[in-house]
C-alpha positions in Angstrom: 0.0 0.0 0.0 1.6 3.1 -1.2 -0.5 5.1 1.5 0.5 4.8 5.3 0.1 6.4 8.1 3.1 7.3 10.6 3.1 7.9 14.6 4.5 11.3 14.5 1.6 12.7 12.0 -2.1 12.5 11.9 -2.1 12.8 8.0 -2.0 10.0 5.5 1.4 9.3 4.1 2.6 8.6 0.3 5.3 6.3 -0.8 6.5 6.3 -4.2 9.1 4.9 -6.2 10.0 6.5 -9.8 11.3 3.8 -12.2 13.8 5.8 -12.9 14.7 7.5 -9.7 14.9 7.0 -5.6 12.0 6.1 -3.2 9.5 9.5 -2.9 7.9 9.3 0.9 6.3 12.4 2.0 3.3 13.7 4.0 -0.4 14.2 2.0 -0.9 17.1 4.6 -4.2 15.8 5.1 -5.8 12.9 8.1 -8.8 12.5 5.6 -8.1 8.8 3.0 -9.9 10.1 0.1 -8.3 13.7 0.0 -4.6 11.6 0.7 -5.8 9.6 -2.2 -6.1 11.5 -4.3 -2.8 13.6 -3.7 -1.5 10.0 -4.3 -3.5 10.1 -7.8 -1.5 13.9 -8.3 2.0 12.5 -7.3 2.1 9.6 -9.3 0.8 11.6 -12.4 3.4 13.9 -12.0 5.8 11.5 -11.6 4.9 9.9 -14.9 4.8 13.8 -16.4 8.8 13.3 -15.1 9.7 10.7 -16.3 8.0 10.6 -20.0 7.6 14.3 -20.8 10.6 15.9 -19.0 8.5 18.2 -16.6 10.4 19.0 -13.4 9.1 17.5 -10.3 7.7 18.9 -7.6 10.0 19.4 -4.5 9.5 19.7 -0.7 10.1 22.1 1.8 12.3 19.6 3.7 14.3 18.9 0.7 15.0 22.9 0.6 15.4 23.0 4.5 18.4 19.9 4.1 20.1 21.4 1.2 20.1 25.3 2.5 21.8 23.8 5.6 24.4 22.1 3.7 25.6 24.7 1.6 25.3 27.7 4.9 27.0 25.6 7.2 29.9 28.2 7.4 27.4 31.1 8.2 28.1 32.7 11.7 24.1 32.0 12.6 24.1 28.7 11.1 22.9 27.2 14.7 20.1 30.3 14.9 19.0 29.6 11.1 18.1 25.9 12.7 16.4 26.8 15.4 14.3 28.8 13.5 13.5 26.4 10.9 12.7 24.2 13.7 10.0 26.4 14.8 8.6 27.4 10.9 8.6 23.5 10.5 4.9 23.6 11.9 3.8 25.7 8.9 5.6 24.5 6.3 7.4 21.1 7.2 4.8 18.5 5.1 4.7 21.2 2.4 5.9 21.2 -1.6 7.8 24.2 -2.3 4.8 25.3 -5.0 2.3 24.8 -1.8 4.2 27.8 0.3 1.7 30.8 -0.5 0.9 33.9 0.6 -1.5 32.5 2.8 0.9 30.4 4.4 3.4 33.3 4.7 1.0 35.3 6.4 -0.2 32.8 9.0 3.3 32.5 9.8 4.0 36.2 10.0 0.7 36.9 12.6 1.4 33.8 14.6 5.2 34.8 15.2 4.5 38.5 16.2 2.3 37.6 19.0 5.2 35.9 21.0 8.0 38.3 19.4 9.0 41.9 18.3 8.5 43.1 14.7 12.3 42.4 14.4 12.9 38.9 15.6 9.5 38.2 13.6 11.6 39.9 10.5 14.3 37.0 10.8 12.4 34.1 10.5 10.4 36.0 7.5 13.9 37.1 6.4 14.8 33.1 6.5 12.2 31.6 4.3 12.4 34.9 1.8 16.0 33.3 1.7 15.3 29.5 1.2 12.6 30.2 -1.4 14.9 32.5 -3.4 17.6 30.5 -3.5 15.3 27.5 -4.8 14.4 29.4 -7.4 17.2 31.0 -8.9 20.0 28.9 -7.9 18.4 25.0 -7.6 15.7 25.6 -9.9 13.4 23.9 -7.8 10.6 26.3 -8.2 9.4 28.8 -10.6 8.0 31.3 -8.9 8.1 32.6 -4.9 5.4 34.4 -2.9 6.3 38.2 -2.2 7.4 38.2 1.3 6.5 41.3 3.5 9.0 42.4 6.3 7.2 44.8 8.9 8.8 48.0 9.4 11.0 48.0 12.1 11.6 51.3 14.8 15.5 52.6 14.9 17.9 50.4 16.0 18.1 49.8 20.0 21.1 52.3 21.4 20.3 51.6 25.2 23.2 52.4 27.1 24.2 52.2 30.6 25.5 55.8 32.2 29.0 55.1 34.6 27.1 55.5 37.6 24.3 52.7 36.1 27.1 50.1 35.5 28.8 50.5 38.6 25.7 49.5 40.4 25.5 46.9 38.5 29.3 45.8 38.8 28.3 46.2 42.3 25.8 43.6 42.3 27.1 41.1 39.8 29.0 38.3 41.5 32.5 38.5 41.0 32.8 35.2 37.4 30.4 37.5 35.9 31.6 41.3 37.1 34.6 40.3 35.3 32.5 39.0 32.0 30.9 42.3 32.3 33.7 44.8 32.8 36.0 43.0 30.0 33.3 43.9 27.8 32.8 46.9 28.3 36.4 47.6 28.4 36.4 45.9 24.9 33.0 46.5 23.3 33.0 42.6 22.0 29.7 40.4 21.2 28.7 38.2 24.1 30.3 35.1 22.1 33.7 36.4 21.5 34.2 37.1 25.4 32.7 33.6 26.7 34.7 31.6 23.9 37.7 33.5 24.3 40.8 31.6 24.4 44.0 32.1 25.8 45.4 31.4 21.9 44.1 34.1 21.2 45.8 36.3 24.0 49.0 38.0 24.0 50.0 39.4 27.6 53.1 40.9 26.6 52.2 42.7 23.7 48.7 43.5 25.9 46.7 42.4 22.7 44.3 40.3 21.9 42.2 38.9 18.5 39.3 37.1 17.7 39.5 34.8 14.7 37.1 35.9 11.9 35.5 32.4 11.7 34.3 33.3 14.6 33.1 37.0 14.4 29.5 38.0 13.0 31.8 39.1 9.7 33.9 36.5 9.0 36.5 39.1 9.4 39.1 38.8 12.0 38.8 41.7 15.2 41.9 43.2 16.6 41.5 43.8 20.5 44.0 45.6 21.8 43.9 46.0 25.7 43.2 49.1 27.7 44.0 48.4 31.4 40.7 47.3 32.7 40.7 44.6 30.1 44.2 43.9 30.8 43.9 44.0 34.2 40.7 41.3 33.9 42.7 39.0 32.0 45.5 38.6 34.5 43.0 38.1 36.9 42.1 34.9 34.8 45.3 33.2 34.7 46.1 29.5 35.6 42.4 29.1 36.2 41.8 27.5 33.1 44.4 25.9 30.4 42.0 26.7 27.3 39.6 29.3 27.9 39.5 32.5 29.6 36.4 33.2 31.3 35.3 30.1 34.0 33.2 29.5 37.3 34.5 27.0 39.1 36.9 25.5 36.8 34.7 25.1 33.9 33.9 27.1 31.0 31.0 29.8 31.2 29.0 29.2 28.5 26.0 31.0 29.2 25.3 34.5 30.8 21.8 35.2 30.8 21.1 33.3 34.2 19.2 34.3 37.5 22.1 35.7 38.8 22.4 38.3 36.0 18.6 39.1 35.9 19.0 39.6 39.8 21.7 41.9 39.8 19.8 44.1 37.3 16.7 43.9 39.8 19.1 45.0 42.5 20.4 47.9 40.7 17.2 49.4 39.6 18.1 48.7 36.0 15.7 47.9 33.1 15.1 47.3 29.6 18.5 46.3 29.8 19.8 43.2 27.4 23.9 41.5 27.3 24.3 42.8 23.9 23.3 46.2 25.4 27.0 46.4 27.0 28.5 46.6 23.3 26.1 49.6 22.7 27.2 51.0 26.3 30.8 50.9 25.0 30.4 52.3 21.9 28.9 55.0 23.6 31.0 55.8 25.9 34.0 56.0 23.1 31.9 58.3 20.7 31.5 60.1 23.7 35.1 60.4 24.5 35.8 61.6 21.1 37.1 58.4 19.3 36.2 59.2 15.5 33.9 57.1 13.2 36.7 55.0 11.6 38.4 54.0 14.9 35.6 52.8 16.3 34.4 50.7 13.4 38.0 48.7 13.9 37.5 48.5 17.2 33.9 47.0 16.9 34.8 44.9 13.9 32.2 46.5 12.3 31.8 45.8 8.0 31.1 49.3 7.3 30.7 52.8 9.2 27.1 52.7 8.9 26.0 51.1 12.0 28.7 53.3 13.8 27.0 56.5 12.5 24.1 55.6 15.1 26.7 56.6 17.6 27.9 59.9 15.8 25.6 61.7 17.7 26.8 60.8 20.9 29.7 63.3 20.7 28.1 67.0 19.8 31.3 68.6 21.5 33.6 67.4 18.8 31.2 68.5 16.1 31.0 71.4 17.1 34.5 72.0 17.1 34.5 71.7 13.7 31.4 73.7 12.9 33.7 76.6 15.0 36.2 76.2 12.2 34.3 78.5 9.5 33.9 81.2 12.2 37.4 83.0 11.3 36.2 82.3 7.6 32.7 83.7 7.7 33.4 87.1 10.4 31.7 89.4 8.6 29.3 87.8 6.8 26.6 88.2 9.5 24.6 91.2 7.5 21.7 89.1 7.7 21.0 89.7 11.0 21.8 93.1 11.1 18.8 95.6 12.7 17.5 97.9 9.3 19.5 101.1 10.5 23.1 99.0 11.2 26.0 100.2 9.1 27.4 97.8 7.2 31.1 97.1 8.5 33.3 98.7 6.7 35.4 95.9 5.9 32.6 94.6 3.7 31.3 97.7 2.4 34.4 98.4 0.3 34.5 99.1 -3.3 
């Protein structure tokens, strides 16, 4: 029987084998025997289409999902694209790649923005926009892709802690995660580079460190040169661990959004306040200081100075010492404000 029905699912099941190609099982996407058969009836005429006439065959969602994994493997949010696939497999998992509509789209976009923001809800859009596209114009698995709305997002987040904030909070943390937190604000480095930081990738002497760009968000390697806090953290962490830096009770920390973290937050009257948050706090706190745009794009390991322009206006002081610049240029040249029965200065009123 080429229909079955499988523990896992409620819908009928279709097995298939092309003469001239491997064994077709896949879901009918319905628990009713008459609607399965006849999807069975559908199949196997397309198969014959295939196989006689050249037309190309119908492929699955999963198929795409397998084969977009393959080929991203390297990407640096290879393990976030699966975990959101793993969540979108609800919607589209027994699906055919010509059976992803609009209407399909949309149900996911509702259903994911009333447990998440506009922008998380953007990335798993993002994701099947993505999969589809690619299946189209690279595979040639399908010839045509639904039109795949992103909602508007707000600006970017920029919330920053003020010095007095984050020495509450340094104040409350306990002392494995204090030193998480000030090495990265002395730093400005992503939450992953600090907990997988390695002492191979630390240089004492020199008072310089690097993170590997298969393992930053641009495949591009970061320079990190020390300041003295982040020094200082750093020799606080030696012969604790032989491979990485940052440990709690001679293992590895590998996570930092615990109780601990949430409570120290709560202690210091902090809110709205995410890890990530600490990059944004350290950025602003060098615009602030006067590093200039290109400086703090190398620091960040940033691709381009756009998202660093967020930042720009963070440090009015220094642009205003260069608006002052044109004042020696333009004295003078202030008759527009003059009161109707002002002489003109004589400087400017010469022939």
């Amino acid at each position: 029987m080429s229909l079955f029905k499988r523990k896992d699912s409620p819908n009928w099941w279709v097995k298939l084998t092309p003469r001239n190609g491997r064994a077709i099982q896949q879901s009918t996407g319905t628990p009713d025997k008459v609607k399965a058969q006849e999807y069975h009836d559908k199949l196997k005429a397309s198969l014959w289409d295939r196989e006689r006439l050249g037309i190309k065959p119908s492929r699955s969602w999963r198929e795409a999902v397998v084969r977009w994994l393959e080929e991203t493997s390297e990407k640096a949010t290879h393990k976030e694209d699966k975990k959101k696939l793993i969540w979108l497999h609800s919607f589209l998992g027994d699906l055919n790649l010509d059976q992803v509509t609009s209407d399909v789209i949309d149900q996911i976009r509702a259903t994911k923005l009333k447990e998440a923001s506009k922008g998380t809800s953007n990335r798993y859009l993002a994701l099947v926009r993505a999969i589809l596209i690619r299946a189209r114009d690279e595979w040639e698995w399908a010839d045509k892709v639904p039109k795949i709305r992103l909602f508007k997002e707000t600006n970017s987040r920029e919330r920053s802690l003020t010095p007095e904030q984050a020495k509450r909070l340094l104040d409350e943390l306990p002392e494995h995660q204090r030193e998480l937190v000030l090495f990265s604000l002395a730093t400005g480095l992503r939450q992953s580079n600090v907990l997988k930081l390695g002492w191979e990738q630390v240089n004492l002497e020199l008072r310089h460190a690097w993170v590997k760009g298969m393992h930053s968000k641009n495949r591009r390697p970061i320079s990190v040169p020390l300041n003295d806090v982040a020094f200082a953290v750093l020799v606080r962490q030696e012969g604790k661990h032989s491979e990485r830096v940052f440990t709690f009770r001679g293992r590895p920390i590998n996570s930092v959004n615990t109780k601990a973290w949430h409570a120290a937050l709560k202690r210091a009257s902090i809110e709205d306040f995410r890890w990530h948050d600490l990059r944004h706090t350290w950025a602003t706190w060098q615009r602030q200081a006067g590093t200039p745009t290109h400086e703090l794009q190398r620091l960040g390991g940033w691709r381009t100075g756009a998202m660093v322009e967020r930042y720009a206006h963070l440090a009015p002081e220094n642009l205003a010492v260069a608006a002052s610049r044109l004042d020696a240029v333009l004295v003078g040249y202030d008759s527009a404000t003059r009161l109707p029965n002002e002489k003109r200065p004589q400087s400017l009123g010469a022939a």
